[in-house]
C-alpha positions in Angstrom: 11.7 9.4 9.9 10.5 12.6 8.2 6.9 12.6 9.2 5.1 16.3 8.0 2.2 18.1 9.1 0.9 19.8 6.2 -1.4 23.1 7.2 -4.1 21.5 9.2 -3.6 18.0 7.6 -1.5 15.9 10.3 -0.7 12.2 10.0 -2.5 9.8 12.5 0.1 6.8 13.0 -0.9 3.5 15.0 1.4 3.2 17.9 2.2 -0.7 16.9 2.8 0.3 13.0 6.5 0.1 11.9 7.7 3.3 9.7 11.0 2.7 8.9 13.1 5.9 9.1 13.3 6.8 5.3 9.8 6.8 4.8 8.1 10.0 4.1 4.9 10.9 5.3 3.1 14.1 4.6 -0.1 15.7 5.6 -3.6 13.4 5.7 -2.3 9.6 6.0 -3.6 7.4 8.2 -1.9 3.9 9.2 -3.6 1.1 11.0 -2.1 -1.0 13.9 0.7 -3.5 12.8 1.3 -1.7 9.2 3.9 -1.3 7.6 6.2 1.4 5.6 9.0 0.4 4.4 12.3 2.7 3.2 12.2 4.8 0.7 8.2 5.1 0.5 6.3 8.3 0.5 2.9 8.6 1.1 1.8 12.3 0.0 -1.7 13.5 1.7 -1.2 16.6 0.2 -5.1 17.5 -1.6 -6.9 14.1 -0.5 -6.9 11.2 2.0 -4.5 8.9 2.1 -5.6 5.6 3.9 -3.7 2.1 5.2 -5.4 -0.6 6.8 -4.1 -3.0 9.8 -1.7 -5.9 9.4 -0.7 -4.6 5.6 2.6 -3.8 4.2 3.7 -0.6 1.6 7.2 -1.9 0.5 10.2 -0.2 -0.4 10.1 2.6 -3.0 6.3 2.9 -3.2 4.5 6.0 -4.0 1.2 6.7 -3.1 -0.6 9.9 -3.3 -4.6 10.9 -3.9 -6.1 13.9 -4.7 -9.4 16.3 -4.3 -12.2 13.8 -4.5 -10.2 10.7 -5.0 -8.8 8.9 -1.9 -6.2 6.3 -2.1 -7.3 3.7 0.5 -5.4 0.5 0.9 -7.6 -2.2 2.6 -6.4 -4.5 5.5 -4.0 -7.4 5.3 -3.0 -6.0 2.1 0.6 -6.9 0.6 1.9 -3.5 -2.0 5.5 -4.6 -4.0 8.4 -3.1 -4.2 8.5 0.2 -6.2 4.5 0.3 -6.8 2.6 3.7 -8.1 -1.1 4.0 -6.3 -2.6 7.0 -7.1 -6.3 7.5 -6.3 -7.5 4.0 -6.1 -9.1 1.8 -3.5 -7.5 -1.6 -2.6 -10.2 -3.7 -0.8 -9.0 -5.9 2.2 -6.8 -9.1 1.6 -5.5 -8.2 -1.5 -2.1 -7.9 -3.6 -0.1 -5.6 -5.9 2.8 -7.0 -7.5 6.6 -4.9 -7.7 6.6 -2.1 -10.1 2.8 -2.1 -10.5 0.7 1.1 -11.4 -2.6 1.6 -10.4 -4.6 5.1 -10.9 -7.7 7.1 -10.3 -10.8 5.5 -9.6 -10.0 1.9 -9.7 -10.8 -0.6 -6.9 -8.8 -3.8 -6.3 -11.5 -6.6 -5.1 -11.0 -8.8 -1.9 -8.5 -11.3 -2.9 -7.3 -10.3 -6.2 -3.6 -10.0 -7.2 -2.5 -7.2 -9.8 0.6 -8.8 -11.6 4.2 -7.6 -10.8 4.7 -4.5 -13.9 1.0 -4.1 -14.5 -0.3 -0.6 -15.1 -4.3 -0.6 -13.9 -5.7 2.2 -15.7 -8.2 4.8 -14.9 -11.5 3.5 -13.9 -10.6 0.0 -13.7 -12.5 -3.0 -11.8 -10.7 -5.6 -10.1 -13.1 -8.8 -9.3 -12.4 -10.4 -6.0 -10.3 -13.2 -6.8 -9.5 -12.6 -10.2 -5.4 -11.7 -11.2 -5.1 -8.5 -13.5 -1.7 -8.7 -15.7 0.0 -7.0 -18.5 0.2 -3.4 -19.9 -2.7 -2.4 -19.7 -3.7 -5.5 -17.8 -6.3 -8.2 -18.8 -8.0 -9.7 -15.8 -8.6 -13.1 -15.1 -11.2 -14.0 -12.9 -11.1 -17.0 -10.3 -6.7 -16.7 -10.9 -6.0 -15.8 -7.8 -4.1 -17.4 -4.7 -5.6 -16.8 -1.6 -2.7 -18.8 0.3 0.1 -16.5 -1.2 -1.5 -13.0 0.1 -2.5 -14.4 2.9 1.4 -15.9 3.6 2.3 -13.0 2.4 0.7 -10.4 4.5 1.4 -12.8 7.8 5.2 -12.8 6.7 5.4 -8.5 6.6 4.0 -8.5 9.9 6.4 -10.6 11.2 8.9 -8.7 9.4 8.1 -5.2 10.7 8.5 -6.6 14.8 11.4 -7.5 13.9 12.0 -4.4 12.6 10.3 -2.8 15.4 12.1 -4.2 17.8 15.5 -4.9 16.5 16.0 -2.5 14.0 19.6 0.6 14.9 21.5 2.7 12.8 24.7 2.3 13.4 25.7 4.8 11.3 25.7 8.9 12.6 
């Protein structure tokens, strides 16, 4: 897996995280224990922090960067779709962002909250815990939420990534 040191700003991976070998990760990233990265995804520390919490899962074909004076911090327990954007937004613990899903500078996902699969989160946007955020630009609705999907879905990707972990050979050369 293509893991880059970028001047002084060097990626701090947690032994028990699963980074599958076509991620990319470059320069101030962190990754709590039992995280996942899945292929395809590039985090890009480059001119901010980049940071992911325990026990949540980036799936394949995400992007997340930051920049000077706006981290992109994703939370723990946390479930990111297929194909999302994050750029410079916070994602509080024991949430989840739907496939395809963009969300930018300055907005923070409460505890709980779901943004809708396609949704595009603009600038400066406020999440409520529990509340579901939909559309283009979304609309939130507070109290939508499913606690019992994130939290199934966040207990499925750990499972996933040990088997990943521990199963997982190219076969390939």
């Amino acid at each position: 897996m293509p893991i880059y040191r970028l001047g002084n700003r060097t990626p701090s991976i947690h032994p028990d995280a699963f980074v599958a070998p076509e991620a990319v990760i470059i320069g101030n990233v962190t990754i709590g224990a039992e995280a996942s990265i899945w292929p395809g995804t590039v985090l890009r520390g480059d001119h901010g922090t980049i940071e992911i919490g325990a026990k949540t899962s980036i799936q394949d074909g995400t992007v997340i960067h930051c920049g000077p004076g706006f981290p992109t911090i994703v939370g723990e327990r946390c479930v990111v779709g297929h194909m999302v954007h994050l750029e410079g937004c916070i994602l509080d613990d024991d949430c989840l962002v739907g496939s395809g899903s963009v969300v930018l500078h300055h907005v923070t996902v409460g505890s709980w909250a779901i943004v809708g699969a396609n949704a595009v989160v603009p600038n400066h946007t406020q999440v409520p815990p529990d509340a579901m955020a939909l559309g283009v630009p979304v609309k939130i609705r507070e109290g939508a939420s499913n606690r019992a999907l994130i939290s199934h879905s966040a207990e499925q990707y750990v499972l996933n990534a040990r088997l990943f972990r521990a199963e997982l050979v190219r076969i390939d050369s």
